[in-house]
ZAGUKOL-580999 format. One record per atom (N, C-alpha, C): residue number from 1; residue in three letters; chain; atom name; x, y, z negated. Coordinates in pm, 1 decimal. Last residue first. Layout:
REM ZAGUKOL-580999
   n res chain atom        u        v        w
 NUM ALA     A   CA        X        Y        Z
...
***
This chain:
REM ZAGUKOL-580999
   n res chain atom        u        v        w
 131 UNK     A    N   1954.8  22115.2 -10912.6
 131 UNK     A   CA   2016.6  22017.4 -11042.8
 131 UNK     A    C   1926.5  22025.1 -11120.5
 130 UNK     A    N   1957.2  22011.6 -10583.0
 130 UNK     A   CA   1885.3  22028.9 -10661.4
 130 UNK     A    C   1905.3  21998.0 -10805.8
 129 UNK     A    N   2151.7  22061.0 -10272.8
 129 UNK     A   CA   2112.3  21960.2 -10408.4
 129 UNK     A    C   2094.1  22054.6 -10507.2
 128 UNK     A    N   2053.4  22157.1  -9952.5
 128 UNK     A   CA   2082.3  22199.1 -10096.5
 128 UNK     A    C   2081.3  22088.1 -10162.5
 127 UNK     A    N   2170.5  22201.2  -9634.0
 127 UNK     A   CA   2095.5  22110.2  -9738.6
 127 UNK     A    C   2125.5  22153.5  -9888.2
 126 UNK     A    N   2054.5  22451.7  -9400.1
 126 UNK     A   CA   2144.4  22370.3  -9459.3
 126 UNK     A    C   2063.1  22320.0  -9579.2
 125 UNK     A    N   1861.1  22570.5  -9268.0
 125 UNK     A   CA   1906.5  22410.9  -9180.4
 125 UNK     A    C   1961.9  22373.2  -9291.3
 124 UNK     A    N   1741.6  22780.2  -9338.6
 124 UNK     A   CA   1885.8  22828.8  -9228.6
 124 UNK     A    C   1924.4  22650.9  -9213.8
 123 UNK     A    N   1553.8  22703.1  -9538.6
 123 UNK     A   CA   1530.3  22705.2  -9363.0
 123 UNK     A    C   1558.9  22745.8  -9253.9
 122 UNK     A    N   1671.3  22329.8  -9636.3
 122 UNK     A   CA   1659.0  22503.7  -9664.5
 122 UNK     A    C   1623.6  22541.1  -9517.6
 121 UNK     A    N   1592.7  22078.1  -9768.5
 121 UNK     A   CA   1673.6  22161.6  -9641.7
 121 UNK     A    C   1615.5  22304.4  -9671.0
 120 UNK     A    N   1690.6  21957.7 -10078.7
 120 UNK     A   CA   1616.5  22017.1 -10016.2
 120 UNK     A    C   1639.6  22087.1  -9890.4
 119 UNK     A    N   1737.9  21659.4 -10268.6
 119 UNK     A   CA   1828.4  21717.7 -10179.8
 119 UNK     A    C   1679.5  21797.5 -10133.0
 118 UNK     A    N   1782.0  21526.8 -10608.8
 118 UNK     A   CA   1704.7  21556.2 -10521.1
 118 UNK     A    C   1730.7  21696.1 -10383.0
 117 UNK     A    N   1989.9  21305.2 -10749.8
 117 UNK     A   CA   1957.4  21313.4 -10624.7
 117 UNK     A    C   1860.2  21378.0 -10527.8
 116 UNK     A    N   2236.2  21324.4 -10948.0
 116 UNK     A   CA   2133.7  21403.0 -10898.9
 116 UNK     A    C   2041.5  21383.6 -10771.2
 115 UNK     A    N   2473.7  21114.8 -10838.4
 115 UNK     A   CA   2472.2  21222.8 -10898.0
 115 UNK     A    C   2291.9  21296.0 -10863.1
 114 UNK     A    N   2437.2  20774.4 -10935.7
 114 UNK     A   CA   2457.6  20871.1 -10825.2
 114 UNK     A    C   2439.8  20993.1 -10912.5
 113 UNK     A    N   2514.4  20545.4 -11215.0
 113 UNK     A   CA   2413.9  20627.9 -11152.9
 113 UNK     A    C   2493.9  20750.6 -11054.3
 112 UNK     A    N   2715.8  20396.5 -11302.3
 112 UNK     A   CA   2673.0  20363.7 -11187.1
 112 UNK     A    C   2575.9  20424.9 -11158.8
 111 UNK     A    N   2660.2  20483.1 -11568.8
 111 UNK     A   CA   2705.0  20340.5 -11512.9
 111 UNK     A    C   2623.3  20300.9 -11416.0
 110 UNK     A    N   2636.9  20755.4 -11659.4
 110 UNK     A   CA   2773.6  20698.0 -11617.3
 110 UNK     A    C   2800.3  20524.9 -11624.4
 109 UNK     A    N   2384.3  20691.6 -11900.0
 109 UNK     A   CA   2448.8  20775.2 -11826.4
 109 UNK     A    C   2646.6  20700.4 -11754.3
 108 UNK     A    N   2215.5  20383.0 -11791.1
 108 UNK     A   CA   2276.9  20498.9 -11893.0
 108 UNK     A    C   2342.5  20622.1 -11828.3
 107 UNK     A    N   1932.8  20249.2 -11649.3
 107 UNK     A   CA   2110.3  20268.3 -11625.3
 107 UNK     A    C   2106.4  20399.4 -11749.8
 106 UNK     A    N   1729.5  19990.1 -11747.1
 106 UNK     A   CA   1757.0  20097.3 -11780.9
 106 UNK     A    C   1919.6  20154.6 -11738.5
 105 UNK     A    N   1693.8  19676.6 -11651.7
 105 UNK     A   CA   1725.5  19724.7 -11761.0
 105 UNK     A    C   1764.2  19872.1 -11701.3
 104 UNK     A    N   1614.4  19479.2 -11483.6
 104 UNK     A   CA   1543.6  19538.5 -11517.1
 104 UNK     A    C   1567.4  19687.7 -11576.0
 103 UNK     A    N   1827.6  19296.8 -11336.6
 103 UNK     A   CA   1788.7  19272.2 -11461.6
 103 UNK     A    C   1683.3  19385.0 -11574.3
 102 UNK     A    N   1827.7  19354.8 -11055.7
 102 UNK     A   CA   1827.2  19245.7 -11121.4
 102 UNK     A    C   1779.9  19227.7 -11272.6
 101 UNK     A    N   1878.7  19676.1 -11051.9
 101 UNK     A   CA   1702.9  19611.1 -10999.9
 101 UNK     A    C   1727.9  19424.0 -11064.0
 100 UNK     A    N   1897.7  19873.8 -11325.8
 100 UNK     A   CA   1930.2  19740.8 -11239.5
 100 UNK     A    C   1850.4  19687.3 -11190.6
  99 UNK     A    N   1728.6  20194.8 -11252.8
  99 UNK     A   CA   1738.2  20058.6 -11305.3
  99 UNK     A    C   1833.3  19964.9 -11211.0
  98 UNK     A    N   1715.1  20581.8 -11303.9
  98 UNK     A   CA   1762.5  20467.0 -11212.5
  98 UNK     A    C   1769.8  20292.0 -11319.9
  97 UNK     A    N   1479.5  20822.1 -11218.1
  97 UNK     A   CA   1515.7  20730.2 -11371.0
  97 UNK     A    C   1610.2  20554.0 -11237.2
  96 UNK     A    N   1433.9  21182.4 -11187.2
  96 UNK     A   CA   1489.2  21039.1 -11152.1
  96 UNK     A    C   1505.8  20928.0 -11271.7
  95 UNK     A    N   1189.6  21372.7 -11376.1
  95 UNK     A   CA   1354.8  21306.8 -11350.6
  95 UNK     A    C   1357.1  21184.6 -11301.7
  94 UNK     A    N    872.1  21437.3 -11212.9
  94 UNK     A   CA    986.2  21380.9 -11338.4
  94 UNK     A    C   1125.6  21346.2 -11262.4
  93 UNK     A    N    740.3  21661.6 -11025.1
  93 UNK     A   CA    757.3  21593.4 -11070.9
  93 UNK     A    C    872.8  21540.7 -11174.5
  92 UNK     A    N    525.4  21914.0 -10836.6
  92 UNK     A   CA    575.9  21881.0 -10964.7
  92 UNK     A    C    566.7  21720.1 -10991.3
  91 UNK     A    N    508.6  22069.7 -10594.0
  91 UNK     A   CA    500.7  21900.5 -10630.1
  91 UNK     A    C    599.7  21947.8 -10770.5
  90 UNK     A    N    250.0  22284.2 -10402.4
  90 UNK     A   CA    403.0  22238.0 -10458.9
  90 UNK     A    C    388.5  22124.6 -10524.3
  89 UNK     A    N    114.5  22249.7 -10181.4
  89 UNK     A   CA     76.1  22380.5 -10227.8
  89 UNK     A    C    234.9  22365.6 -10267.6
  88 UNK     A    N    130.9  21992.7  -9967.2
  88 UNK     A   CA     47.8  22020.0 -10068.6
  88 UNK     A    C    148.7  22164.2 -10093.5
  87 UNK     A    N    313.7  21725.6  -9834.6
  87 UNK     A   CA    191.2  21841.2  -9785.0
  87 UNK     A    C    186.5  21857.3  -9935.0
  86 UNK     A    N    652.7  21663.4  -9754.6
  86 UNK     A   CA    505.4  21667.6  -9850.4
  86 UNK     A    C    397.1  21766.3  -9814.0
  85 UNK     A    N    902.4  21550.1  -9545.9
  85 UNK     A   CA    779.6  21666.7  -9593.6
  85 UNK     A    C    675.4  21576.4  -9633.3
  84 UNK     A    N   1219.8  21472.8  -9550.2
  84 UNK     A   CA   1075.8  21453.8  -9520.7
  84 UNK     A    C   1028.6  21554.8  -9618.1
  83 UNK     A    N   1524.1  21250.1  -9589.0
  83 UNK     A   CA   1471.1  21346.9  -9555.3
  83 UNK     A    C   1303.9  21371.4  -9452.4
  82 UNK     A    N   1536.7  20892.1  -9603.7
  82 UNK     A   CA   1533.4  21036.5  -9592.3
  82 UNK     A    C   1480.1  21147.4  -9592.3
  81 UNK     A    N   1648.0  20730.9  -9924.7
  81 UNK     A   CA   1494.7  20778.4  -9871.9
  81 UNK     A    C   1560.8  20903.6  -9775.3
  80 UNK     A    N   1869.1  20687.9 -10009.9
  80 UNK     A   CA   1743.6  20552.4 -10041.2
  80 UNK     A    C   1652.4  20631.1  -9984.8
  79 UNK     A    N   2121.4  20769.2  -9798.8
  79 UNK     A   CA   2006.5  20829.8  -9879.1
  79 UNK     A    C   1919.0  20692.9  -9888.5
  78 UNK     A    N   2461.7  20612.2  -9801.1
  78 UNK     A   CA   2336.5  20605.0  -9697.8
  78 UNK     A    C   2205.7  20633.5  -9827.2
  77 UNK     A    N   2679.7  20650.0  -9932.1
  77 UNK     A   CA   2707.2  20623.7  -9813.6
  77 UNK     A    C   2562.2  20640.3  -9768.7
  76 UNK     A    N   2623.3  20682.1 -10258.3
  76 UNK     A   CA   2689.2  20834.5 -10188.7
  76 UNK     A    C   2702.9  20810.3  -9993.2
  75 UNK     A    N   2661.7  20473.4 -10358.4
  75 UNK     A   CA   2547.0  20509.6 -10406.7
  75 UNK     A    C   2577.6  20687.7 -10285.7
  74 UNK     A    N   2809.3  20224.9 -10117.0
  74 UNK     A   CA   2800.8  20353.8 -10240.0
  74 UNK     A    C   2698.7  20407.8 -10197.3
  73 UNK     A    N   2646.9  19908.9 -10099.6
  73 UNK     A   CA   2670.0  20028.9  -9975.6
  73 UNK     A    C   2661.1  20188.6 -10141.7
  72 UNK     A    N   2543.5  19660.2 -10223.7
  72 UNK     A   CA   2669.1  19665.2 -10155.4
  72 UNK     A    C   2726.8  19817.4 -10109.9
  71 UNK     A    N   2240.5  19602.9 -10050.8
  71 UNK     A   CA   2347.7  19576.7 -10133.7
  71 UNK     A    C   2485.1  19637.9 -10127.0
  70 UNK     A    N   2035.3  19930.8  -9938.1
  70 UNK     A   CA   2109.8  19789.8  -9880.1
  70 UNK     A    C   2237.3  19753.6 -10024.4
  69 UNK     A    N   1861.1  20068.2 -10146.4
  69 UNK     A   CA   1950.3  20074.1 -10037.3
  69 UNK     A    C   2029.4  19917.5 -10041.6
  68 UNK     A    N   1504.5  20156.8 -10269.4
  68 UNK     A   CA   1637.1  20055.4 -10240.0
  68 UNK     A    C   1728.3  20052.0 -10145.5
  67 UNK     A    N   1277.5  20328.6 -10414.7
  67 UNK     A   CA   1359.6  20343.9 -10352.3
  67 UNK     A    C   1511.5  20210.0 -10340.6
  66 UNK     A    N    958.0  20363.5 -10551.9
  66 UNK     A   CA   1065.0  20287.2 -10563.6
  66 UNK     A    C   1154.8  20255.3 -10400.8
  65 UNK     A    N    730.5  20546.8 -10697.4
  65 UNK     A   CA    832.6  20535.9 -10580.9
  65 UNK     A    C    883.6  20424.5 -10615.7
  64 UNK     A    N    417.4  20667.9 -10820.5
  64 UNK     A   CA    535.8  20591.0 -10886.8
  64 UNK     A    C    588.9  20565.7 -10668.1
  63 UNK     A    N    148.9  20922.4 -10881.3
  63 UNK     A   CA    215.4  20799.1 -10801.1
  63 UNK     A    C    377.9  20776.3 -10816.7
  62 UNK     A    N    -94.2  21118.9 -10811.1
  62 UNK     A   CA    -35.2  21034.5 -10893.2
  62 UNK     A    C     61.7  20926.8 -10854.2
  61 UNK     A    N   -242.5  21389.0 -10713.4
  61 UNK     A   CA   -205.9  21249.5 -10613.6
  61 UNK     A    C    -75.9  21155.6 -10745.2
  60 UNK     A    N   -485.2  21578.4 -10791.9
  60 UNK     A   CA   -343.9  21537.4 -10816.8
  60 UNK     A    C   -353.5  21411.8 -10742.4
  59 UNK     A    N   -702.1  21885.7 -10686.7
  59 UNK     A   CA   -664.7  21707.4 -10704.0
  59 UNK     A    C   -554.2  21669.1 -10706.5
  58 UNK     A    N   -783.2  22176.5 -10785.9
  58 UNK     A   CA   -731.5  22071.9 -10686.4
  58 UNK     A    C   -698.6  21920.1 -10736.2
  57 UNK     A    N   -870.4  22348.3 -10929.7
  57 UNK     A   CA   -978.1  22294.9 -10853.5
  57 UNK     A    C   -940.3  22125.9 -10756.9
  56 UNK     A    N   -673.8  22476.9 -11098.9
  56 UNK     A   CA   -747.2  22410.4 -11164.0
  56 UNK     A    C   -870.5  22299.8 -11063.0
  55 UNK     A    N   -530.4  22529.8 -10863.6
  55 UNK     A   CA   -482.6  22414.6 -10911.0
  55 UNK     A    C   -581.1  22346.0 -11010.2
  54 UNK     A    N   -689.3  22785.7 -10766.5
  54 UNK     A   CA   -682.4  22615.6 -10672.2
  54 UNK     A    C   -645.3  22539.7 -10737.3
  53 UNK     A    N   -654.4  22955.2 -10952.7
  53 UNK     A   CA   -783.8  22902.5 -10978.3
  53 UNK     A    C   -788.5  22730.7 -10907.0
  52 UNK     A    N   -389.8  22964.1 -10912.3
  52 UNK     A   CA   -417.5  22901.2 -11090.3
  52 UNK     A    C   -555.8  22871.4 -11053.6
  51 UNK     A    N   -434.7  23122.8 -10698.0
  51 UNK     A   CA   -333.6  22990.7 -10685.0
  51 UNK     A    C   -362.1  22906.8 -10856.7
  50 UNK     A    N   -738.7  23284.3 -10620.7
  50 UNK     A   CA   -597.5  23265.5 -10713.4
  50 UNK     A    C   -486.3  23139.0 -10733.5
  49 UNK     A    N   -868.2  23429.7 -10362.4
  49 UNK     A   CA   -831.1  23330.8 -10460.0
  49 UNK     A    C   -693.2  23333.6 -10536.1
  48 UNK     A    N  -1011.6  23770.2 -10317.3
  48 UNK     A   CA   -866.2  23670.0 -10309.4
  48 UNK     A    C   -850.1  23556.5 -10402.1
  47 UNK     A    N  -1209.9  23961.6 -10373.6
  47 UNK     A   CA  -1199.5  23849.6 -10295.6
  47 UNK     A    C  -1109.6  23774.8 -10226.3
  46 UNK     A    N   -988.4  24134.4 -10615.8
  46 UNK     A   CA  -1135.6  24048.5 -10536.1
  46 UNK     A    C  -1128.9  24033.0 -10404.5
  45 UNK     A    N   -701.3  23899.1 -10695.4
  45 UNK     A   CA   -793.1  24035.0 -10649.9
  45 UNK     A    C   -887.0  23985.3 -10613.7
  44 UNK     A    N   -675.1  23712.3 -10842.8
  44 UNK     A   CA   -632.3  23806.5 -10903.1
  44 UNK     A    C   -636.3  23963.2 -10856.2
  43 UNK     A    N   -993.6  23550.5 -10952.7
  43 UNK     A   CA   -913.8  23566.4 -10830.0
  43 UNK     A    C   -775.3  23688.9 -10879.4
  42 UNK     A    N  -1011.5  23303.0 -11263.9
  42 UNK     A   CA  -1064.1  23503.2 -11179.7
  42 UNK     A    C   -959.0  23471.9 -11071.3
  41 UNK     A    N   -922.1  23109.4 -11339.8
  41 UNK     A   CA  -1108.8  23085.1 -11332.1
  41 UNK     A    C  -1074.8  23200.1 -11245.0
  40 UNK     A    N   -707.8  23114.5 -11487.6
  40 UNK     A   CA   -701.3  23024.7 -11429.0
  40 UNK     A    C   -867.3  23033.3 -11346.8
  39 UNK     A    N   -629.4  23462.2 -11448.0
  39 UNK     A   CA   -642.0  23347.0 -11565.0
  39 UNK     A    C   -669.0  23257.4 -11448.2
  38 UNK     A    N   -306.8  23661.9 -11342.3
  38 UNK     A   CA   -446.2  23626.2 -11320.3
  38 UNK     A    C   -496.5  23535.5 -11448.7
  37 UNK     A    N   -102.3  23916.0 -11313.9
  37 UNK     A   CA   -109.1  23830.4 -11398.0
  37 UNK     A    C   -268.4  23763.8 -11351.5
  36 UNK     A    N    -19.9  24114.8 -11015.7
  36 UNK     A   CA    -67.1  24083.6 -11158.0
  36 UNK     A    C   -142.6  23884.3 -11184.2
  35 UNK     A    N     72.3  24034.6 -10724.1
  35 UNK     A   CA     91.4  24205.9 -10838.4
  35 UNK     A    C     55.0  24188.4 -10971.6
  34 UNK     A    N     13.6  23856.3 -10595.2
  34 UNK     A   CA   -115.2  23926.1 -10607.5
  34 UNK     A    C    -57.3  24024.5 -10716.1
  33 UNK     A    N    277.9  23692.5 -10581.6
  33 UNK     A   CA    178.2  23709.6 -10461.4
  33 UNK     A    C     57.6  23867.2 -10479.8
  32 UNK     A    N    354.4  23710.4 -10842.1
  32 UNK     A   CA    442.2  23724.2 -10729.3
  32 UNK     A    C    351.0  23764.4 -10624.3
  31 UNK     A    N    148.9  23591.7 -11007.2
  31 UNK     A   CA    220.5  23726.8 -11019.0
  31 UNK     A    C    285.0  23775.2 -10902.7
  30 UNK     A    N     88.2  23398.6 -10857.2
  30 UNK     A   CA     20.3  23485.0 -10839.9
  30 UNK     A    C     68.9  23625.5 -10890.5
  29 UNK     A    N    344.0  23239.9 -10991.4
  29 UNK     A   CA    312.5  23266.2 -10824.6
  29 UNK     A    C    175.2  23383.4 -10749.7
  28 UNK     A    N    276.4  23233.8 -11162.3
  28 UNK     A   CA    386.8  23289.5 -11149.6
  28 UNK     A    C    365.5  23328.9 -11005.3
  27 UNK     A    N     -1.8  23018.2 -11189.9
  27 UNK     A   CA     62.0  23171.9 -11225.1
  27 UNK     A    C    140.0  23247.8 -11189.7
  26 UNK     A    N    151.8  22811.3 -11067.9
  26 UNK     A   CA     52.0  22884.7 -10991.7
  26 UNK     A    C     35.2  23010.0 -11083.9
  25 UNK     A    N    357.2  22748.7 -11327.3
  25 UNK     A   CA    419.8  22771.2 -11173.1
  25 UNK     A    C    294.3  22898.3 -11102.9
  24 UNK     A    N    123.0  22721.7 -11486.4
  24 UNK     A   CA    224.5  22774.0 -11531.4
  24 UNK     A    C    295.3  22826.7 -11364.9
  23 UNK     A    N      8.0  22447.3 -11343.6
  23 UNK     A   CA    -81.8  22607.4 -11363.8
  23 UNK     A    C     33.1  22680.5 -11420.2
  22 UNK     A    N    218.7  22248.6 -11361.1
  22 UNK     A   CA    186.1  22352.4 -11240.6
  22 UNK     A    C     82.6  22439.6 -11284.4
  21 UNK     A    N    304.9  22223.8 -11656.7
  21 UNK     A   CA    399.4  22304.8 -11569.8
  21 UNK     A    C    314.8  22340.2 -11445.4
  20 UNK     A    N     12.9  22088.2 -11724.3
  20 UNK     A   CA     43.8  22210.4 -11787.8
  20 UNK     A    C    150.4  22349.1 -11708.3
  19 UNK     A    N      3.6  21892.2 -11539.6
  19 UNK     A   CA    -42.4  21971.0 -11533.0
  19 UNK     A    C    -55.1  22116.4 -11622.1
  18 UNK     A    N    273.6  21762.0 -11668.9
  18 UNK     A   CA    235.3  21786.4 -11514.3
  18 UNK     A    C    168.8  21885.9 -11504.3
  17 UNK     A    N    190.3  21739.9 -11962.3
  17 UNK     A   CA    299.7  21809.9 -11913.7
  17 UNK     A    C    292.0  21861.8 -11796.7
  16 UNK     A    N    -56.3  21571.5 -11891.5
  16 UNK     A   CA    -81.3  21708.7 -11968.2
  16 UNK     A    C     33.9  21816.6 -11943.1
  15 UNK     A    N    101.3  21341.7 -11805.7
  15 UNK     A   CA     40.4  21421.7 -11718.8
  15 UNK     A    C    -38.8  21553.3 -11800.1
  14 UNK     A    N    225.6  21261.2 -12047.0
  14 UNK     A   CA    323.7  21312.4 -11907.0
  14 UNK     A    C    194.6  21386.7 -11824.5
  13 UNK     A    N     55.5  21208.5 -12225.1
  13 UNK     A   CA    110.2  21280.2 -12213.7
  13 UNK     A    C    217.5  21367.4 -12103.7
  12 UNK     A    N    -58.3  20975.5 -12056.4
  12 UNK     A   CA   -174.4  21098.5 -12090.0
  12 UNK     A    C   -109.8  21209.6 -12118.9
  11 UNK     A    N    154.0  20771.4 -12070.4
  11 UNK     A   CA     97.2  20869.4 -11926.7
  11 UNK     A    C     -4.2  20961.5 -11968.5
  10 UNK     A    N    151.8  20744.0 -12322.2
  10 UNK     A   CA    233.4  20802.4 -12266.6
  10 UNK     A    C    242.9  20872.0 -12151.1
   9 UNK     A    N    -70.8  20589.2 -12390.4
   9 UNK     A   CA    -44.5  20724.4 -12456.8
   9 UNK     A    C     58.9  20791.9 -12369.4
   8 UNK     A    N    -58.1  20403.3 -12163.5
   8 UNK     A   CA   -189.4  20520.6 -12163.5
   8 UNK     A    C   -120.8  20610.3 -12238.8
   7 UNK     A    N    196.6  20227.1 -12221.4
   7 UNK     A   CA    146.1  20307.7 -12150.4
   7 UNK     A    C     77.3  20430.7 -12154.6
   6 UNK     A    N     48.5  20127.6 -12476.5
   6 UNK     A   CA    224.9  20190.3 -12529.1
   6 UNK     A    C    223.8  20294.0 -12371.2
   5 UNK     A    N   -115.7  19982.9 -12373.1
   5 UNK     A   CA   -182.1  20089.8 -12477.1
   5 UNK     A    C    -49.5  20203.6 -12483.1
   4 UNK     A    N   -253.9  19791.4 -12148.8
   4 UNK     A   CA    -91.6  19829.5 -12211.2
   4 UNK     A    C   -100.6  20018.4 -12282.5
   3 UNK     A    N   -450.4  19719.5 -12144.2
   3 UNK     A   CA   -408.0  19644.5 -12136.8
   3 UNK     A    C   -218.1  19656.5 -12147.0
   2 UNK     A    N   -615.4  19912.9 -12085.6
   2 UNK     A   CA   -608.2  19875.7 -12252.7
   2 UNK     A    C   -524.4  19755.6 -12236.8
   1 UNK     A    N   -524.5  20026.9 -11860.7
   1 UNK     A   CA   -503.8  20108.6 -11978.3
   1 UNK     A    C   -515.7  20024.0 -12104.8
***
């Protein structure tokens, strides 16, 4: 952290975002689940936990990817990662961000970035992309 300051501010803010969108989500979800609105501390029935109370209780798993497909091979011929399961409740995370892996640098829009890439199986089998 003090060793890259332009960092810390920035990850302090991304993860206030993180955790701001999933208690937001675990709300919704208690609306859905439990008929009413809950706060992040009350069950939204008694003696029913509240999905806002677990998130305030639960632990984040933090963590950066990096995905590479063979030289050479369209961005559309073979997934940089397949298909797979996450454990946990739900996953909130950030937009794809694609780089030249040679020269570091940042892809723009329309040079050479794939379309969207986050694919979900659904649980009639078929695959969704995610916009």
């Amino acid at each position: 952290v003090q060793s890259c300051p332009v960092f810390a501010q920035a990850a302090a803010s991304i993860r206030k975002s993180v955790d701001d969108t999933g208690l937001a989500y675990a709300k919704v979800l208690d609306r859905l689940v439990h008929g009413s609105a809950s706060t992040s501390s009350s069950p939204a029935k008694k003696g029913v936990d509240s999905f806002a109370a677990a998130v305030n209780r639960a632990e984040s798993l933090e963590h950066f990817h990096l995905f590479n497909r063979p030289a050479g091979l369209p961005w559309n011929e073979a997934p940089a990662l397949e298909l797979h399961s996450d454990m946990g409740l739900f996953i909130v995370m950030t937009a794809v961000e694609y780089f030249n892996q040679a020269s570091g640098a940042r892809l723009a829009p329309g040079q050479g970035k794939p379309e969207p890439g986050f694919l979900l199986e659904l649980p009639s089998g078929k695959i969704a992309r995610l916009a």
